[in-house]
C-alpha positions as CSV (number, residue, x, y, z in Angstrom):
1,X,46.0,-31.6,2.9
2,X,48.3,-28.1,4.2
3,X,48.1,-25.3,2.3
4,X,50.8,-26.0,-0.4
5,X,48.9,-28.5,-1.6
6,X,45.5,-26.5,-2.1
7,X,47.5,-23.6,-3.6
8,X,48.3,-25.5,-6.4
9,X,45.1,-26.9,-6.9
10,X,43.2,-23.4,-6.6
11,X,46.3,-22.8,-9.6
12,X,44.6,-25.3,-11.6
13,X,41.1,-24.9,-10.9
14,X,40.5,-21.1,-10.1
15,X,37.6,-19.7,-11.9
16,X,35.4,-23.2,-12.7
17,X,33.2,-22.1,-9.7
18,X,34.4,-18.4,-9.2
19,X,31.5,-16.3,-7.1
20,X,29.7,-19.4,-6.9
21,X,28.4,-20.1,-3.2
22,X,27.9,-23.8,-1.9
23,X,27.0,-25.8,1.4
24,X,28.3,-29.1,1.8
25,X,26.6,-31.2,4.5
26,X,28.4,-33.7,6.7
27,X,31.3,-31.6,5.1
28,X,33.9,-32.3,8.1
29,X,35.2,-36.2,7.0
30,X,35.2,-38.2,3.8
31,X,33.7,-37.3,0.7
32,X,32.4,-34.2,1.6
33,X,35.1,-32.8,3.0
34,X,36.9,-33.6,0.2
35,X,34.3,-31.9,-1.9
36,X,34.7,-28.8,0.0
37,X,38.4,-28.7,-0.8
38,X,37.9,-29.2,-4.4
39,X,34.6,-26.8,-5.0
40,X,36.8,-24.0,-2.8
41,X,40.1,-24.9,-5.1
42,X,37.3,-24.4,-7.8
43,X,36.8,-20.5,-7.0
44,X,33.4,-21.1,-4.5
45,X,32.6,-20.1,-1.4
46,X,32.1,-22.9,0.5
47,X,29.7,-23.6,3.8
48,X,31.1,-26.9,5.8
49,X,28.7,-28.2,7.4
50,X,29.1,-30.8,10.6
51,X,27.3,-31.7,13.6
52,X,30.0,-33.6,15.6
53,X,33.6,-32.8,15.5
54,X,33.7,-29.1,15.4
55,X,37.6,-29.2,14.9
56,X,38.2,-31.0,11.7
57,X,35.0,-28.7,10.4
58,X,37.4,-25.7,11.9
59,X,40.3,-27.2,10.5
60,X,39.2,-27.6,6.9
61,X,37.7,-24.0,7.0
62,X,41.4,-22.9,8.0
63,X,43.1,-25.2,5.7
64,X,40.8,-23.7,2.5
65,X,41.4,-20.1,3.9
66,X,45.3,-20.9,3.8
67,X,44.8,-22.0,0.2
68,X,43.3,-18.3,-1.2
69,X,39.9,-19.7,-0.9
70,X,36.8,-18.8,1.4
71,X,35.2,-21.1,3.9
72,X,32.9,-21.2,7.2
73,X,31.5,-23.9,9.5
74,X,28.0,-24.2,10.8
75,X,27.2,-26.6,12.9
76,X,23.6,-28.3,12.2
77,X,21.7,-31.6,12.6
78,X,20.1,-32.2,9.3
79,X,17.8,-34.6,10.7
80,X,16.2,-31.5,12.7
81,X,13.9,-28.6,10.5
82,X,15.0,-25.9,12.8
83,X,18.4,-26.6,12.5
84,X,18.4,-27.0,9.0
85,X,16.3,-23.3,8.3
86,X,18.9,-21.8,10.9
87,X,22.2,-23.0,9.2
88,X,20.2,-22.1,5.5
89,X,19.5,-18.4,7.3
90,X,23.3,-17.9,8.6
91,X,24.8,-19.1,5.3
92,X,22.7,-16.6,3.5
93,X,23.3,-13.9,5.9
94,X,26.8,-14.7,5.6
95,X,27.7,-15.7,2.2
96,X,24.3,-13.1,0.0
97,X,22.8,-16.1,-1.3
98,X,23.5,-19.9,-1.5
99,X,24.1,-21.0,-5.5
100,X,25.0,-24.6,-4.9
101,X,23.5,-27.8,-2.5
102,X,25.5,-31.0,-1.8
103,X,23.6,-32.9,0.1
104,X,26.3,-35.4,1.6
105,X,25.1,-36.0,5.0
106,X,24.7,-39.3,6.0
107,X,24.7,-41.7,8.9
108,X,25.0,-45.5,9.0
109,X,24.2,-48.0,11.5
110,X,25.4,-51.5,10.7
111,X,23.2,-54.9,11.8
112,X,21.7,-57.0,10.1
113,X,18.2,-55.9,8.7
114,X,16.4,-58.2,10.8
115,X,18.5,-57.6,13.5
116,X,17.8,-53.6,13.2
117,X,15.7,-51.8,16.0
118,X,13.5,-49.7,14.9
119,X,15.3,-46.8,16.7
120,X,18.2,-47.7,14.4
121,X,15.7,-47.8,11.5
122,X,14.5,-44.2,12.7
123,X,18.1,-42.4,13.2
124,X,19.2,-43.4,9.5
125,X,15.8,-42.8,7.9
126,X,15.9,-39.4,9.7
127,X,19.2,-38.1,8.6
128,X,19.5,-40.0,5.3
129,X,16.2,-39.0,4.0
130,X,14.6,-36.8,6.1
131,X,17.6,-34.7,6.3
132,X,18.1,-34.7,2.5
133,X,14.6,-33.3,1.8
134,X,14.9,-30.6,4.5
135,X,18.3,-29.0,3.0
136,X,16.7,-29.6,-0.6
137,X,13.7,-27.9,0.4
138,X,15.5,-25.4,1.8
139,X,17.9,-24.9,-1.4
140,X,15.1,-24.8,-3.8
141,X,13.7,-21.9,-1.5
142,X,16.9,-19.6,-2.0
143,X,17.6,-21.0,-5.2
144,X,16.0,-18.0,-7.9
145,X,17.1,-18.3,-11.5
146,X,16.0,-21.8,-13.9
147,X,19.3,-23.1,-14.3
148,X,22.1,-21.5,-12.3
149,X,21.5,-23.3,-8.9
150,X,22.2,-27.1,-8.2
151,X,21.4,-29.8,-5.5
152,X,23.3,-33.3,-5.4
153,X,22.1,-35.8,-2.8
154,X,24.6,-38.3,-2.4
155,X,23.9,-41.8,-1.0
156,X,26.3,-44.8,0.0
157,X,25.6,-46.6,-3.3
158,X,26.8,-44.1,-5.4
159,X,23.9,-43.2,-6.7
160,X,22.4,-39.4,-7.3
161,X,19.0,-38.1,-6.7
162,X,17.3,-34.8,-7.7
163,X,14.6,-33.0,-6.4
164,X,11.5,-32.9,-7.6
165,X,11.2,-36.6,-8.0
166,X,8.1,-36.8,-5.1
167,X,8.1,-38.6,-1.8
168,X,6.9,-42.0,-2.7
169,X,9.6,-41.9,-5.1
170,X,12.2,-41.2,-2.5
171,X,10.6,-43.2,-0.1
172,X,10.9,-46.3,-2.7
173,X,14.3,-45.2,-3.2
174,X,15.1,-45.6,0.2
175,X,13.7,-48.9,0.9
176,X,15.1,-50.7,-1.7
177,X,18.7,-49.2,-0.6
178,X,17.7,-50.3,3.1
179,X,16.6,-54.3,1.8
């Protein structure tokens, strides 16, 4: 997308999400890239997160700041806590406060289930779930007021799931995905 193309959606959209902040993890391909574009044409601030390809992370920024909008890249492995409370930290240093979580990081590798090492098992389990409660946990830190903040955790299903829900929920969650 150049920036003709965001101008006239920020056109459309301005004001839905106006001084609204977000960070949108595994933000640099796919769906969450394209999430950044549309929450930025939307009126928020927008954190892109990424751990590999720093370029496309640095192109969208550049492409949403071409469009009127406001953007910045932090690199992070949501899999790892300290990365997770760093990239939390400079998005609030940065940005005040954080008002909105997507939760769109997500790894896959492909064999069949009995086929899987548990290494493989470990990586997704890590990122997929692991990662996903970090950044929540981290959200629900920053987040202050009932009602104003939000956290969507997106998985390859399609399906949403929101915090509070407990771990043997997620874990359950996560296993019958995995079967």
């Amino acid at each position: 997308m150049g920036g003709v193309k965001m101008n006239a959606k920020i056109s459309e959209m301005t004001g839905m999400l106006a001084g609204q902040r977000a960070l949108i993890t595994g933000a640099n391909s796919g769906i969450g890239a394209a999430t950044a574009r549309a929450m930025a044409a939307a009126g928020a601030s927008v954190v892109i997160n990424y751990l590999f390809n720093e370029e496309a992370a640095h192109a969208i920024v550049n492409e949403i700041e071409t469009g009127g909008g406001k953007a910045m890249a932090i690199r992070a492995d949501v899999s790892k806590e300290d990365q997770v409370e760093a990239m939390f930290a400079e998005a609030i240093e940065t940005l005040g406060s954080l008002d909105i979580l997507i939760a769109n990081a997500g790894i896959q590798r492909d064999a069949p289930f009995h086929e899987m090492t548990l290494d493989q098992w470990n990586t997704v389990m890590e990122v997929n779930l692991t990662g996903q409660f970090l950044c929540a946990r981290a959200a629900v830190r920053e987040f202050r007021a009932p009602n104003t903040s939000y956290i969507v955790v997106l998985d390859a299903g399609g399906r949403v799931t929101y915090t509070g829900t407990g771990a043997d929920q997620d874990i359950e969650a996560a296993i019958r995905t995995s079967l």
